[in-house]
C-alpha positions in Angstrom: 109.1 92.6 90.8 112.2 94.4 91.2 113.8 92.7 94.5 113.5 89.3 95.6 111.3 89.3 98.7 113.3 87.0 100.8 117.0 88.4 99.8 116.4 92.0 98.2 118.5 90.6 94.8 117.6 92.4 92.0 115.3 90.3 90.4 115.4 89.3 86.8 112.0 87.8 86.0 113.1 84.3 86.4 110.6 82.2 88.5 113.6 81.0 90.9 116.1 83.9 92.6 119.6 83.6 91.1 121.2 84.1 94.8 118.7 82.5 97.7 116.9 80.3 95.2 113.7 81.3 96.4 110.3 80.3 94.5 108.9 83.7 92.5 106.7 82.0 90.8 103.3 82.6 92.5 104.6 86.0 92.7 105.1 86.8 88.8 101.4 85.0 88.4 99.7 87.5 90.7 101.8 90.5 89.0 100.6 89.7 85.9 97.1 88.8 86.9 96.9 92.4 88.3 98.2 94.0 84.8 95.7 92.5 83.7 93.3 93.7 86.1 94.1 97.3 85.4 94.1 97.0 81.5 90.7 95.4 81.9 89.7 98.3 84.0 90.8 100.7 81.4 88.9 98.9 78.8 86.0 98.8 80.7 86.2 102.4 81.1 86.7 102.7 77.8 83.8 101.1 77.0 81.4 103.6 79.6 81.4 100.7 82.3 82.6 102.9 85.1 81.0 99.9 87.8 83.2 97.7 86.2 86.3 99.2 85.7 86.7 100.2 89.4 85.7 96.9 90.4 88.8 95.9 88.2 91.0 98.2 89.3 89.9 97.4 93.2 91.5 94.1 91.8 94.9 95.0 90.4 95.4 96.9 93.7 94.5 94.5 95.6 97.1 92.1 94.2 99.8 94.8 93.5 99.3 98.1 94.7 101.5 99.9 93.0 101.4 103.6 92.3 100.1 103.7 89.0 97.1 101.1 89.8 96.0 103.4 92.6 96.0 106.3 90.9 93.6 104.7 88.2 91.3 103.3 91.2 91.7 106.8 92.6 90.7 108.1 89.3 87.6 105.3 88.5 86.8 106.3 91.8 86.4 110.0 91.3 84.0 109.0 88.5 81.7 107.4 90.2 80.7 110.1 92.3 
């Protein structure tokens, strides 16, 4: 997370802002938990489980779509066809 979603301070991976003192927490959990996601999904794929590496990357974008994870669902995606 590079902002604080309640104050737009730069954030610096503490689980408390450093200027509103708003809880970031939860928020680093689900960031993480969707890495996670998407270096499961490149194992999997890795591994010739194409079904279950898209399912994991449908995960990490659904808990932080960021450009990188789409492109690998995008990708997974393509595969399947």
């Amino acid at each position: 997370m590079d902002r604080c979603p309640v104050c737009r301070a730069r954030c610096r991976d503490q689980p408390v802002c450093h200027r509103c003192k708003a809880e970031l927490a939860p928020l680093l959990l689900i960031e993480v938990s969707a890495e996670r996601s998407a270096r499961r999904a490149l194992h999997e794929l890795a591994a010739g489980d194409i079904v279950a590496a898209a399912r994991a990357a449908a995960r990490a974008c659904s808990l932080h779509n960021t450009p990188f994870f789409e492109s690998l669902r995008t990708f997974i995606d393509s595969l399947e066809s």
